[in-house]
N, C-alpha and C positions, 0 to 999 in steps of 0.2 A: 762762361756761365751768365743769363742772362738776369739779371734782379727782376723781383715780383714784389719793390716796393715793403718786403716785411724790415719790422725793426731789429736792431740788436737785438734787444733781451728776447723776442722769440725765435729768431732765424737760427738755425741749429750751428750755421756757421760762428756763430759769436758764442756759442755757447761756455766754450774754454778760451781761456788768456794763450795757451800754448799753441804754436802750429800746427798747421795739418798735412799729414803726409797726402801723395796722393793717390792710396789705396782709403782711406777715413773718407774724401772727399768724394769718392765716388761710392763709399757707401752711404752718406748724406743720399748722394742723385737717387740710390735707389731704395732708400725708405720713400723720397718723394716721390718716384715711381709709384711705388706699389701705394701712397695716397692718393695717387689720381685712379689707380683702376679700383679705390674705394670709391671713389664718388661717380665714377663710370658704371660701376655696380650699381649701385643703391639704389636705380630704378626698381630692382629686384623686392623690395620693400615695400608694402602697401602702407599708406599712412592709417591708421585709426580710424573709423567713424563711430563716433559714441552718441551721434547727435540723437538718435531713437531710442535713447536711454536713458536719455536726460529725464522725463516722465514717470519713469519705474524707478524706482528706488533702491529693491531688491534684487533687479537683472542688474543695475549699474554696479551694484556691490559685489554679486557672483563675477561678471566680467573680468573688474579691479584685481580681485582675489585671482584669479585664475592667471590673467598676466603679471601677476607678481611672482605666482608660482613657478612661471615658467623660466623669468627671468632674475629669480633670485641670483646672488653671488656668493655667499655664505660668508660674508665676510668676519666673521665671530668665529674667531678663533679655538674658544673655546668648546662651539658649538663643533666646530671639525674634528675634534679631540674625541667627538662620541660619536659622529656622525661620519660614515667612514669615506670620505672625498668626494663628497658630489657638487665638486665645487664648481664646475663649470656646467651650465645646462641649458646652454642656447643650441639650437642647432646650427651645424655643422658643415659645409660641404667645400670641396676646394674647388672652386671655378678662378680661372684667369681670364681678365678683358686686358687690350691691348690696343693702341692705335698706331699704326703706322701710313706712314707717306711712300709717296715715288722713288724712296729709296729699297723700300722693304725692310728685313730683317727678319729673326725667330720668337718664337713666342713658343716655351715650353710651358707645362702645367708644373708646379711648384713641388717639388720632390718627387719629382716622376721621371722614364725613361721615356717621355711622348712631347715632341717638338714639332712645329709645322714653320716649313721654312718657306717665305716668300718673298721670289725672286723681285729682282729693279726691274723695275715698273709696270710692277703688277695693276696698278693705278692710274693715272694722268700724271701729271704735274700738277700739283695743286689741291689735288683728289685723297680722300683718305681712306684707308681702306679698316675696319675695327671687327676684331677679330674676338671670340670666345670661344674658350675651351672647357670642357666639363667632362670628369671621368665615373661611369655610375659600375661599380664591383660585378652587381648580378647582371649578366650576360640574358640576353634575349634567349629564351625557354626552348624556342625551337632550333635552334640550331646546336644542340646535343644531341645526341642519338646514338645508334651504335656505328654510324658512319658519317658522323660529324662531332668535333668538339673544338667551345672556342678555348684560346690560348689569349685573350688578353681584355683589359676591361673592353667596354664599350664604351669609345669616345662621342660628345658630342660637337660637335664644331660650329657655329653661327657667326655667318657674315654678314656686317652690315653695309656694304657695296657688293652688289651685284655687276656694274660696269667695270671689268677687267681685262685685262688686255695678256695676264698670264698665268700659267698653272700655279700653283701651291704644291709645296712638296710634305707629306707627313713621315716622320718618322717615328719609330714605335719598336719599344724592344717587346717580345711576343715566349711564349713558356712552352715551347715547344722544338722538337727538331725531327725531321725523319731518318729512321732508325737508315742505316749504311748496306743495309741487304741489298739485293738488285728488286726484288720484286715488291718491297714496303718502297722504294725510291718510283718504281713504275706505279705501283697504286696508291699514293698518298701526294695530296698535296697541299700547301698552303697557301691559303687564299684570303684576301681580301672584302671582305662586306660592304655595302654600302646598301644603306635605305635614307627616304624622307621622312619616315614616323618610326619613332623607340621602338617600336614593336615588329620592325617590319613589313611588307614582306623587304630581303635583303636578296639584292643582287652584284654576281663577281666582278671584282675592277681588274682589267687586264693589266694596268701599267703597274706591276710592282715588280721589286726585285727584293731578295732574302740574299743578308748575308750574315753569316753565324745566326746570332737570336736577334736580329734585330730585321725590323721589314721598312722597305720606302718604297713607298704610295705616291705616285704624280696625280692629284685631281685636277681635271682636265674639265667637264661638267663640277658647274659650282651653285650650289642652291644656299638661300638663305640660314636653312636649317640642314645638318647632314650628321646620321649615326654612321660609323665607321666600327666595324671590328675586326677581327682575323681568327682564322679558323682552321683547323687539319679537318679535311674531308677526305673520304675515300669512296675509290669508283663501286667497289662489292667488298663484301669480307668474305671468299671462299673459305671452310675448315683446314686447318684447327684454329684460324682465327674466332675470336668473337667479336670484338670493338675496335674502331680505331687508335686505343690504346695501344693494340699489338704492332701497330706501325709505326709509331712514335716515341721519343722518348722524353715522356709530358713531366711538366714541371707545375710541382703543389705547390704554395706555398702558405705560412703558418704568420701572423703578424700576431700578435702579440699587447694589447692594450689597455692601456689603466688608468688610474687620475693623476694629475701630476704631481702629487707628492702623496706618499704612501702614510696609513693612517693607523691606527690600533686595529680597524679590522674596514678591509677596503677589498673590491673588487676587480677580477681582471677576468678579459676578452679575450678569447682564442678566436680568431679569423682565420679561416680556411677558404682557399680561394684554387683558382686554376690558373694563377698567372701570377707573376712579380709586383705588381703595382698595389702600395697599398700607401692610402694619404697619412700624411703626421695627425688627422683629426677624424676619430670616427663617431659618430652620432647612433647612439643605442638605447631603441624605445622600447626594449622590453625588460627593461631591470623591475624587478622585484624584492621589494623590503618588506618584511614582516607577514605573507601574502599579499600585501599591495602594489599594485603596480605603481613605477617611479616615471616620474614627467623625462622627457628623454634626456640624456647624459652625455656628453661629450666627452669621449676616452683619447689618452694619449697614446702615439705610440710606442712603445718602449724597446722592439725590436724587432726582427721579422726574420723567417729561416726556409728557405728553398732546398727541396730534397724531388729526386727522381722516383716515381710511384708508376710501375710496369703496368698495372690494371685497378681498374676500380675494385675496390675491395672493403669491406668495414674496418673500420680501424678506430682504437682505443689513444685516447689521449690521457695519461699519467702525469702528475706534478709532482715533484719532490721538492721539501724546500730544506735549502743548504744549511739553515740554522735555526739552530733550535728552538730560538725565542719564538720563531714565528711557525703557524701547521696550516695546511690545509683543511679547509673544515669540511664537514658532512662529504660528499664523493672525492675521492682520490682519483675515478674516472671519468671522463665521459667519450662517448659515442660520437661517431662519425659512419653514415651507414653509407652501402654501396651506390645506393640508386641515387643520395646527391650529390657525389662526387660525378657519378655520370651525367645527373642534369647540369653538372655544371653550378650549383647551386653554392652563392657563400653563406657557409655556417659559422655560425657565433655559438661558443660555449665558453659556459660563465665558473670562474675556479674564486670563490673566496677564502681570504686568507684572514686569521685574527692572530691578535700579540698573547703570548702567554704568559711575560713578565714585565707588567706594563711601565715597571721601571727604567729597561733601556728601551730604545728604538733605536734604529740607522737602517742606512741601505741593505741589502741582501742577494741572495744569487739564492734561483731555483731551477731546477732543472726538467726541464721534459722531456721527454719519449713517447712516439708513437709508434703501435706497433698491430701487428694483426691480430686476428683469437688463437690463430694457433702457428707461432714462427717467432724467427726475432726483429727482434723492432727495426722497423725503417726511417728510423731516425731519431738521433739523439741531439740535446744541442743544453746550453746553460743563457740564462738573463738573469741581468741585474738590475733589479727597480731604483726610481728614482731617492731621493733624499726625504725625507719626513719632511710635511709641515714647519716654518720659519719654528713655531714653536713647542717643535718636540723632537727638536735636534737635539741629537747627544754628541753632537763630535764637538774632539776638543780641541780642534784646528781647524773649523768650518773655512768656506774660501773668505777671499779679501774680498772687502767692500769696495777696491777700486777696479772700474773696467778700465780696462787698457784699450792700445789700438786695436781695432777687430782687424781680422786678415780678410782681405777683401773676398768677397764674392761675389761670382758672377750673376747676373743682372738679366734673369728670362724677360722680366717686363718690357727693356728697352728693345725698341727696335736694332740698334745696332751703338757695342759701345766706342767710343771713340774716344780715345785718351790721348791729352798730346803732354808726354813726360817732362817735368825738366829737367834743364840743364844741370849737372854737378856742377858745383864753382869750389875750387880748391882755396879757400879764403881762411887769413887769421882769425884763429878761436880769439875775442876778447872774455879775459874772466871779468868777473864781479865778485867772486868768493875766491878767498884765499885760507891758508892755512898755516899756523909757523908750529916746528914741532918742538915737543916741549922735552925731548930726550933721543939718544942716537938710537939707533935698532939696523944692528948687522949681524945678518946670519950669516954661521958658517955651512948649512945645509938651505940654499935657495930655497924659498917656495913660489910655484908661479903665481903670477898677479898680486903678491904682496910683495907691496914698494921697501927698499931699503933709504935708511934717511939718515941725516947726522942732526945735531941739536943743536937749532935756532935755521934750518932750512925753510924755506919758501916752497910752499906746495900749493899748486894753484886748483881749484876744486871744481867739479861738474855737477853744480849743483850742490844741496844738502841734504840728498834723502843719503836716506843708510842702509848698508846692506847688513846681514846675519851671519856669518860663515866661520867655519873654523879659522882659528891662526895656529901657532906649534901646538898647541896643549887643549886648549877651549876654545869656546862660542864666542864671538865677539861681535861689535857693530862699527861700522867701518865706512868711508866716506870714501867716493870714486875722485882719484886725485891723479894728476901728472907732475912728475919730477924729471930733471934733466933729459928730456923728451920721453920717459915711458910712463903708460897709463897702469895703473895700478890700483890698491887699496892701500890705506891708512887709519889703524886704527883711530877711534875718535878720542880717546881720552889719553892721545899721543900728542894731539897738535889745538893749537888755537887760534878759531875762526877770525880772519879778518879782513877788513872791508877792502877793496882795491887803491883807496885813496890811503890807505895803515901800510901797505905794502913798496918798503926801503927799496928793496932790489930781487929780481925771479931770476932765475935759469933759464924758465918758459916764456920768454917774450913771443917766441916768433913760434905757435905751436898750431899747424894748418887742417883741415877738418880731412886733407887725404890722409896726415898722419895718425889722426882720429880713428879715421875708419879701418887702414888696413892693422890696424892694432886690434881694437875690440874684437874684429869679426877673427883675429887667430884661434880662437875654438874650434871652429869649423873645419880646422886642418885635424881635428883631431874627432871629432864625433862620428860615430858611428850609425849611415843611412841605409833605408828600404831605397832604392834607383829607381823603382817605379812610383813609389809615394810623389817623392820629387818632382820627375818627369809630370807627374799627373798634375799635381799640385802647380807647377811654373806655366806648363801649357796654359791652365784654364783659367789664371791670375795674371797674365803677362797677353797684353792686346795690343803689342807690334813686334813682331819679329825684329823688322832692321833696329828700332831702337836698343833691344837686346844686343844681338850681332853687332852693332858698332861698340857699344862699351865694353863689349867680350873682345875688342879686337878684329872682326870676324868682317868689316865695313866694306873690303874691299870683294868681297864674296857676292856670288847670286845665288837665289835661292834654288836656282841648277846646280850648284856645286853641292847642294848638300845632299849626300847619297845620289845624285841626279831623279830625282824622285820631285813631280809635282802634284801639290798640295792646294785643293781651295779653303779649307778652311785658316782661316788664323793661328788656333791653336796647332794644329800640324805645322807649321811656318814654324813657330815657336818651339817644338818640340824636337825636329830638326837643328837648332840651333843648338838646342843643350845636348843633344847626340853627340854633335861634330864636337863641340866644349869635352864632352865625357870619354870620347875617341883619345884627343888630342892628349888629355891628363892620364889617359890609361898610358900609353906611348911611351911618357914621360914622368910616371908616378913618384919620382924623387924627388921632383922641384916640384909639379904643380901638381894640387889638389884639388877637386874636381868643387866641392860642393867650398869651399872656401872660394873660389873664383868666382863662382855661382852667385854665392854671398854678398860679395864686395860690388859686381855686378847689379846686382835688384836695388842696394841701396844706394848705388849712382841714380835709379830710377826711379827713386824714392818710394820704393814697394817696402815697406819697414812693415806692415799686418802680412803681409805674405812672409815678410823676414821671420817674425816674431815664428807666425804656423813654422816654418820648417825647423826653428828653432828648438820647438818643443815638441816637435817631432823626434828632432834628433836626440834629444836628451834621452826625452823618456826612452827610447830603443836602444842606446847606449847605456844610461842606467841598470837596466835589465839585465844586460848581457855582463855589466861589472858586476851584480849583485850573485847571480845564480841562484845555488839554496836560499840564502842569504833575502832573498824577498819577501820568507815568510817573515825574518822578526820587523823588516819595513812594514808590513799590510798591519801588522799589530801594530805598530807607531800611530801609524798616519788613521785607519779605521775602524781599531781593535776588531778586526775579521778573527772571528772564532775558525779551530782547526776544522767543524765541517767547512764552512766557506773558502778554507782555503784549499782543500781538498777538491773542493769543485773547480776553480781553477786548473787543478793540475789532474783533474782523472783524463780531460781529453787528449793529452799529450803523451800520458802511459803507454808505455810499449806492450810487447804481448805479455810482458813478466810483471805486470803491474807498477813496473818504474821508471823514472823518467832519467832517460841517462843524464849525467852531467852537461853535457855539449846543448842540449837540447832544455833546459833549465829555465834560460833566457825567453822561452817564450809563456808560459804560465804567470811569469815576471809582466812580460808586455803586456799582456791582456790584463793583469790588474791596475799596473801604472797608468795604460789608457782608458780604462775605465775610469781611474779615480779621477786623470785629468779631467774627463771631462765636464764634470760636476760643476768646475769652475769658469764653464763661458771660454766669454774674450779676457777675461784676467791673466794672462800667460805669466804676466810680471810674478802674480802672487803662487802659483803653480809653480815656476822656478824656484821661489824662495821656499815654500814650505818644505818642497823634497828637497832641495838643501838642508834645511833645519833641522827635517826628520832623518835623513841618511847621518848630521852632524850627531846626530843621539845616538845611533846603534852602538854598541861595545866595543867592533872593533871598526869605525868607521873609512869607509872606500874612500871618502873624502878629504880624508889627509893623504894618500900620493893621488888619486885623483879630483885634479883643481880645475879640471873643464869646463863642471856646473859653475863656478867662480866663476869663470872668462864670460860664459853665458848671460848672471847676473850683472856682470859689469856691460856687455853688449847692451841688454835691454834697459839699463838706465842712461845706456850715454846715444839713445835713439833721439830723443826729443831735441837735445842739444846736434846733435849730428845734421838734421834734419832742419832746425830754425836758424843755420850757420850757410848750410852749406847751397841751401835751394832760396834764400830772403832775395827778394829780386831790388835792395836796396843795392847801389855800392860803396858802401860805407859797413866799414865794420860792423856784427852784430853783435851786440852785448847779453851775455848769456847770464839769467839770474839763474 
């Protein structure tokens, strides 16, 4: 890492006393990232001139007024309380800049399926090559028709080197497929666009290939400015054809948009579009209060749903909302007519909601359906809006105030990431906290992860935060302890704290950060995972294969041995390797456990924000699956979801009998549990503990025989310590407060 001269107290790297893994530290690189392609931007901004206004008095004060209006922030709280979330009203658009060198790399658009990948040495040596991507919804007018329709936004792409030496590759996932007949496969095809001006005219690029929904583009001709879209065309429509439709099997899709926190009576955006792509930010100039038109609004997005539509047709869009406090006001419909669906056209229709007992508020789930005038709906689906306003929250467990380590993510901005892991070092833990206990505690019915102790023993401590969790009977707080090498809990008004220089004699002298680790991460032999989550999730977090493969064991292997399958990307290196790891543990599933080797593996590599993600992956889908029925009295704990909202959950999982068999339980489960998570961010720490606390309340709680969320909670406090022991590139003991 190279310094740019910042001090302490502003360099993010100082910002905490505690260590930094090395998934935090590359998410540092990539906020700084994405602050240089703000200042790479910002040409885009005209500065002011007021200077011809300085003389008038009355245009200087219309101006003032008018740009305040524009960029108010609403920040009176109180004002948002009646005013329903127009709290954001700058305009809006997602463009990505990017600079790359003689090495190249990718530059996707930021929550998009659209990447343009540029090969070594597309450039010089020395040469740079800066790159802009821009996605606009509405597709160019003319290429709709009844033998043409496009399938995907219209990219814009600007390069600021013209002297290159090699193609650029786009890729681009596109809303469309042709249908498997022989003669829709003879008359239909998907094509590529390319023009110099937004409007066209647009002509086919021969070098593409299609494979499933997704399309790569070689541009070979490179111009300063270049629109790009993609298209199903077709050569005639002989009868009983009428449109291109009939040859395809085209993909609508519906996004979903609102303010970011929901208000006593607040607005939401239906976006209809002809393709997959919809940005996290949309900018909406034609909202109307009171008859007045509103200065334009920046909507969030809250969710988006993809359904297959045979032909253009009118169709009715319905809103139901899941709870009662909250109605749809004045229309319960609106319109979507044929002929813009055929132009291609994205429409915006606006569904306002107000509170009808303005004593509680919380999040909510409502449900849509679209459907034709005369048949049944072609699609149903449920969303959940965000959280109220900081202050008109009702929950009585809101998240924790502390963010924890984020799980890494990958990094479109950088040209290429390059990560050099470290070393594990198997070194003694020194304490600084200790513990004497102040009474014996032997059970005759084990519990796991609570320590058995005699009175006036030596517990040497990880730290002094506390956890929550059941013990035999009650709630209790507890302190993450090791005793005669096992890592455990101890209650706190068991023992008393003391300093390392108070401490007579330990059992823990010699306690090394490998026996650390393969202790805590023993949960993981026992949770219950999605394989594809995983897989997905390791790939796109882990940016070296061999460094994987050697800590998995796997070192002496070439990346021929795996499947004999070659791979350019990274992430397929990577995904390979946890294949052969998932092979090996299927094989042998009595000793070794797949996602526990997995485990102890990433945090050899110090991937603890990736640890933390699959962590609370696991839980919450293993939670799920312990609770079953049992999820409804949790969803009243944790967000007193009234019986409509939880009904909405579970109508999409009902069978043809109206009911959801037992076996099948655990998923009406998951969808609430991961909904709720995600309210909370990167805080995983306080997501852990709260579903602890709240599963520790139910009647007959799952949590006294299962103690896995415990293993869990104790994993995620003894990350910090694990991590500032085992990776300190001092050699000398590290001392852990």
């Amino acid at each position: 890492l190279h310094g740019n001269n910042v001090s302490k107290a502003t360099n993010p790297f100082w910002k905490s006393g505690r260590s930094k893994s090395v998934s935090e530290l590359l998410d540092i690189l990539q906020d700084r990232a994405h602050a240089r392609q703000s200042t790479l931007d910002s040409d885009q901004i005209l500065e002011q001139d007021l200077e011809w206004l300085q003389n008038d008095r009355e245009a200087y004060k219309m101006a003032w007024l008018s740009q305040r209006h524009l960029a108010r922030s609403c920040l009176d709280l109180n004002i948002i309380s009646q005013s329903p979330g127009w709290a954001q009203t700058q305009v809006s658009e997602t463009v990505i800049v990017c600079k790359l060198n003689y090495q190249g790399g990718s530059v996707q658009l930021p929550e998009s399926d659209i990447t343009v990948h540029v090969p070594q040495g597309h450039v010089a040596v020395g040469e740079f090559q800066e790159i802009s991507l821009r996605a606009f919804l509405d597709p160019p007018q003319t290429l709709n028709h009844n033998l043409s329709c496009t399938v995907s936004p219209l990219l814009e792409i600007m390069l600021g080197n013209l002297n290159t030496m090699e193609a650029i590759l786009l890729e681009m996932k596109i809303g469309a497929k042709v249908r498997k007949d022989p003669f829709s496969q003879v008359m239909t095809e998907i094509v590529c666009l390319h023009s110099l001006d937004r409007g066209g005219p647009f002509k086919v690029l021969n070098n593409c290939y299609i494979y499933k929904d997704t399309i790569q583009v070689k541009l070979i001709e490179l111009s300063q400015v270049m629109y790009l879209v993609v298209a199903a065309q077709a050569k005639a429509i002989p009868s009983p054809a009428a449109t291109i439709w009939d040859y395809i099997h085209k993909t609508t899709s519906i996004g979903i948009y609102g303010p970011k926190h929901i208000h006593p009576s607040f607005t939401t955006v239906f976006t209809v579009c002809g393709h997959s792509y919809m940005p996290e930010k949309l900018t909406i100039s034609d909202i109307k209060r009171g008859g007045k038109n509103m200065s334009p609004v920046v909507f969030h997005l809250w969710g988006k749903h993809s359904f297959l539509l045979d032909k253009p047709q009118d169709l009715s869009i319905y809103v139901f909302s899941c709870d009662p406090n909250f109605e749809v006001k004045v229309e319960e419909r609106k319109e979507i007519k044929q002929k813009e669906l055929q132009a291609g056209k994205v429409v915006h229709q606006q569904f306002l909601f107000s509170l009808v007992d303005p004593r509680e508020m919380h999040l909510f789930d409502f449900r849509v359906q679209v459907e034709p005038p005369n048949g049944r709906p072609v699609t149903q689906f449920s969303i959940t809006t965000p959280n109220p306003a900081p202050n008109l929250k009702r929950f009585s467990h809101p998240p924790g105030h502390m963010q924890e380590e984020t799980e890494f993510k990958s990094a479109p901005l950088l040209p290429k990431v390059i990560v050099k892991y470290p070393t594990f070092q198997d070194k003694k833990l020194n304490f600084t906290s200790y513990g004497v206990t102040l009474k014996t505690v032997l059970r005759q019915n084990k519990i796991d992860y609570l320590l058995q102790y005699l009175k006036g023993d030596t517990i040497a401590l990880l730290g002094e935060g506390k956890i929550k969790a059941i013990g035999q009977s009650k709630v209790k707080e507890w302190y993450v302890g090791i005793l005669r090498g096992k890592v455990g809990l101890v209650h706190c008004k068991n023992v008393k704290v003391i300093s390392k220089e108070q401490v007579m004699s330990s059992s823990d002298s010699v306690f090394t950060t490998r026996n650390l680790l393969e202790q805590i991460a023993s949960p993981f032999k026992k949770l219950t995972y999605i394989y594809s989550v995983v897989l997905t999730l390791v790939s796109e977090k882990v940016y070296d294969w061999e460094v994987l493969a050697d800590v998995l064991g796997y070192s002496h292997f070439a990346l021929e041995d795996f499947e004999g399958m070659q791979a350019e990307k990274e992430s397929e290196k990577v995904s390979y390797v946890v294949k052969k790891l998932k092979e090996d543990c299927h094989s042998d599933r009595n000793i070794r456990k797949f996602l526990y080797e997995l485990t102890v593996a990433l945090l050899k590599m110090d991937c603890q924000g990736l640890v933390s993600h699959l962590i609370q992956e696991a839980v919450i889908l293993t939670t799920a699956v312990k609770l079953g029925k049992g999820w409804r009295e949790l969803a009243e704990k944790l967000v007193r979801l009234t019986k409509q909202q939880i009904e909405a959950y579970e109508i999409p999982h009902q069978g043809k009998s109206g009911d959801i068999a037992v076996e099948m339980m655990w998923k009406p489960a998951y969808d609430f549990l991961y909904t709720w998570g995600a309210q909370y961010g990167s805080s995983y720490r306080d997501v852990l503990q709260d579903l602890q606390s709240a599963l520790d309340r139910m009647k007959n709680p799952v949590t006294k025989q299962w103690r896995d969320l415990t293993g869990a909670l104790i994993l995620v406090n003894s990350l910090e310590i694990l991590g500032a022991t085992a990776f300190s590139s001092s050699e000398e003991d590290t001392y852990i407060t």
